[in-house]
N, C-alpha and C positions, 0 to 999 in steps of 0.2 A: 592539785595536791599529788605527789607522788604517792604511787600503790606501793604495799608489803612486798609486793611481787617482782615490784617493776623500777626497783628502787634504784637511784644514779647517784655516782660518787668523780666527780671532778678534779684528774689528778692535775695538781697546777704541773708546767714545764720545770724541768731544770730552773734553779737557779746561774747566775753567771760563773759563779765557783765554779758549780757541775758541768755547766757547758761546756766549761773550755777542757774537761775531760772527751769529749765527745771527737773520733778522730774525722780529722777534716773528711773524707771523705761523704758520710753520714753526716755532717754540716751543710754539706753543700750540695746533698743531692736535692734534686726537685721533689722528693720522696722521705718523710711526708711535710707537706705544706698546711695540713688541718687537722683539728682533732680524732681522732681514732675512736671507734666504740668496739668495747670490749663485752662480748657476753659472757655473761657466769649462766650456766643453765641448772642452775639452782637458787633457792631463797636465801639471802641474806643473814651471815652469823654463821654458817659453818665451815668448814675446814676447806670445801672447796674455796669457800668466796674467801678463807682468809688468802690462801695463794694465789687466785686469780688479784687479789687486791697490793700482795708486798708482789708480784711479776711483773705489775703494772707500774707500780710507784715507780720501779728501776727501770722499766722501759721506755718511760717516760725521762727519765735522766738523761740514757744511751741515744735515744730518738731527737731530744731536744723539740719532744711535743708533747700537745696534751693526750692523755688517753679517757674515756668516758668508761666506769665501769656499767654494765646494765642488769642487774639479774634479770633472767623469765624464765620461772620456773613450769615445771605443769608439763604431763605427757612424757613422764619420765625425760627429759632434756628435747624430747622432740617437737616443740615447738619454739624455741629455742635453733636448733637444730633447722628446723624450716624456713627459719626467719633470715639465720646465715648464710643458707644455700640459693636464695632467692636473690641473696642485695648484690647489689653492684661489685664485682670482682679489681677492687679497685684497691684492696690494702687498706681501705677503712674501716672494715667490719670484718672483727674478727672472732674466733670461738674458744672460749675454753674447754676443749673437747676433753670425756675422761672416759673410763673403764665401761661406763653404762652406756654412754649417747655411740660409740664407735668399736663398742668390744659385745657385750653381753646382751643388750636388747637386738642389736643386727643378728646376733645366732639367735633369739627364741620367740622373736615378733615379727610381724609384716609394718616397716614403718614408711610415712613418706616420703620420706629420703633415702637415698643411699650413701653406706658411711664412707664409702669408696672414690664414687665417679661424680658427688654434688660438693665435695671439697677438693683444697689444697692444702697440701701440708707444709708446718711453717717448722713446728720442732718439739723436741719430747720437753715437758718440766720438768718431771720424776716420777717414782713408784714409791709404792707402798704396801708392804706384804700384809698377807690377810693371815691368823692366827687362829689354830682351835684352841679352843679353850673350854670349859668342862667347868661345873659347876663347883664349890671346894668337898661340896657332902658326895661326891663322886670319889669311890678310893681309888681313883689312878692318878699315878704319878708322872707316867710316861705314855705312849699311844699304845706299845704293845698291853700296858695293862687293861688302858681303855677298852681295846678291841677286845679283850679275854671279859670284861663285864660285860659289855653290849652282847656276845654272844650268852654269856647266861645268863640275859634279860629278854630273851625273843619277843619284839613289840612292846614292849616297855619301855625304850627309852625314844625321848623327842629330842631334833635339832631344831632351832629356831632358824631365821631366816629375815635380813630387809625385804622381804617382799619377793615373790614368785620370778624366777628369770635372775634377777642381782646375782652378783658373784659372790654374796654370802650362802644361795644355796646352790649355785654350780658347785662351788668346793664342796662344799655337803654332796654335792652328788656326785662328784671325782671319788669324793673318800668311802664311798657306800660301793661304789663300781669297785675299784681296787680291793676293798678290804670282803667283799662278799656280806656287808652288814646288812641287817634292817633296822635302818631307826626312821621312826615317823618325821614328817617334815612338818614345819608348822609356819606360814611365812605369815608376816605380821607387815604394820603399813610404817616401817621405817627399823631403822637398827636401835633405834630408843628401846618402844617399847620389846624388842626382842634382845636389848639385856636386862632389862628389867627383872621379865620374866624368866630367863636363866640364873640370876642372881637372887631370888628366891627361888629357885627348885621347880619351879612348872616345867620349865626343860633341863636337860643337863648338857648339853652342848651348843657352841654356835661359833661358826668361821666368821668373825666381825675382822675388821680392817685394825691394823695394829693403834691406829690413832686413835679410834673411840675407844679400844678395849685398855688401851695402858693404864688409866685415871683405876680401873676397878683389878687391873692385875697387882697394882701395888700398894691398891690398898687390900689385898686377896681376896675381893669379893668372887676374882675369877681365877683358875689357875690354868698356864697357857702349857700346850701339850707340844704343839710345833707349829713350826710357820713356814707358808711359804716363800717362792723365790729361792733365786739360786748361790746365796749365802747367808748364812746366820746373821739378823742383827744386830747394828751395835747397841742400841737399847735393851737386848732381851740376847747377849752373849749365851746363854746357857738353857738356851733353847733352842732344840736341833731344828735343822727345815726337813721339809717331809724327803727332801732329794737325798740328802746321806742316810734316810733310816729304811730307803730305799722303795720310796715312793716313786716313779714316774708321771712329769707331765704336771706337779705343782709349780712350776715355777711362774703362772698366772699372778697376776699382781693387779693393786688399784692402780691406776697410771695418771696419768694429768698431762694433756699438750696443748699447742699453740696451732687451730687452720683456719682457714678463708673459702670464702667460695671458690666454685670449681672455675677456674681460667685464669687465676692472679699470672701476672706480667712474671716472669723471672727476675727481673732484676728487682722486683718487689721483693718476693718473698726472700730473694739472698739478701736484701737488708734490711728485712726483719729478723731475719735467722742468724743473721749476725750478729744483731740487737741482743736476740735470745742468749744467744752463745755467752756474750760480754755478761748478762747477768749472771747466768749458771755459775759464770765463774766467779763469782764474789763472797770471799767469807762471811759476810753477816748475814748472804740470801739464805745459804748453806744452813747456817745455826737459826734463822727465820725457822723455815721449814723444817725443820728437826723436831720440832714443835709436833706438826702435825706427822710423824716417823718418815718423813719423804726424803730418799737417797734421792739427788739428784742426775737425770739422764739426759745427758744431751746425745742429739742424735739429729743429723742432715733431715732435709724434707724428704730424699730419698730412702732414709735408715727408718725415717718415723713411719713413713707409706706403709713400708714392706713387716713392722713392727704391729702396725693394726692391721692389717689383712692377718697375717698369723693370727693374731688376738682373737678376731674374727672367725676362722678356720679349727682353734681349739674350741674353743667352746660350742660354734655348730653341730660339730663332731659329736661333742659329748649331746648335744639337747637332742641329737637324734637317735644317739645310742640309749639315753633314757628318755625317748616320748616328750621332752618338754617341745611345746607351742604352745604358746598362748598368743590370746585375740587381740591383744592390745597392750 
């Protein structure tokens, strides 16, 4: 019996229609001759596994094979994570690497892997900017007002948080650095219950990711103050990003990409990366993932490299300028 955990989803190949989209090159390489397994390192049903799932569908068209999805979740992605960097560097086993397993646990944990020197990078999926947002019985409208409450509430007001390390409370803790606040932190064991509990009033802020937060911004349960990244979205036009209202250093994002173990062949990963490429560019992937606010980013295995090492590089920075480590 398949586990919750461990659950596998069978993309069939191309049909002959789709194939014969497939440019002869990518038909005829010896590359790939067998099924692919694809990890999500998460549980099945959310936003990650929905992209990891429409990435695969298409790559599996472009490829003219099958791809295996697998979640393992557990260990924050790092186990998951362990499992990728151990197997065979061979183009069959790949990772849906995102913000936590290659950004935000590498700056504030000691984990078995390295996000750097145990992979290959294949190529970026997209970003996704992370939103404050503030409870509606909070009277601001804007961040400057927020910030003029929070200071005449000294220790009165809480931020929620997915869990200690996430980059729901690094941005919490960029925005406390910057603005000289103090608001209590509160991190909770996922972004569920930490909007919950903002949306009745136990806290009045929390930087959630624009894909969970839309569902309760428009129904107003939440109201968004700014976002990050480095232009305004087109779901949320009239909401500034923290960078025009003269914030430095939000332009951190939830991210989603394509790596393998550390040693893939080059001429693997240029045709999978060219696989990738051929999706990014597809109108319905585009309007897929829109779904979950993800602008799509393509980016070389070299652009993506040099894109998680920075990623990496900001957020250490800050955990060390605010004390975060933690054990695990």
């Amino acid at each position: 019996m398949i586990s919750t955990t461990r659950r596998k989803l069978l993309l069939t190949t191309a049909s002959v229609g789709a194939a014969s989209l497939v440019p002869l090159a990518w038909a005829q390489s010896a590359y790939p001759n067998k099924t692919i397994r694809y990890i999500v390192p998460v549980a099945a049903g959310g936003g990650a596994d929905m992209i990891g799932r429409a990435t695969c569908e298409r790559l599996a068209k472009v490829l003219g094979q099958s791809l295996v999805i697998e979640n393992i979740s557990g260990g924050g992605g790092a186990i998951a994570c362990q499992n990728v960097a151990r197997s065979n560097p061979d183009g069959y086993t790949l990772l849906q690497s995102y913000v936590a397993t290659h950004g935000t646990s590498p700056a504030t944990r000691k984990l078995p892997y390295d996000a750097i020197k145990d992979f290959t990078a294949v190529g970026m999926i997209g970003t996704a900017p992370n939103v404050l947002c503030v409870n509606p019985g909070v009277p601001a409208n804007d961040v400057k007002s927020f910030i003029e409450y929070v200071k005449s509430r000294p220790g009165k007001i809480a931020y929620g948080s997915a869990g200690a390390g996430s980059l729901t409370h690094l941005v919490g803790e960029l925005f406390k650095q910057q603005t000289g606040l103090f608001m209590i932190h509160i991190p909770y064991r996922g972004v569920a219950p930490a909007n919950v509990d903002l949306i009745s009033g136990q806290t009045q802020a929390l930087f959630p990711s624009l894909a969970g937060a839309l569902p309760h911004i428009r129904s107003g349960r939440m109201r968004p103050l700014a976002v990050t990244g480095s232009r305004r979205h087109e779901l949320l036009k009239d909401v500034p990003t923290f960078d025009e209202l003269g914030f430095k250093g939000f332009d951190g994002q939830q991210w989603y990409g394509i790596v393998g173990p550390a040693g893939m062949p080059p001429a693997v990963v240029k045709t999978l990366s060219d696989a990738l490429s051929h999706v990014l560019a597809q109108q319905d992937f585009k309007d897929k993932l829109s779904s979950e606010a993800v602008a799509l980013m393509p980016l070389s295995p070299d652009a993506f490299t040099a894109y998680v090492k920075a990623d990496i590089e900001r957020w250490s920075k800050l955990a060390k300028e605010r004390k975060i480590e933690l054990d695990s």
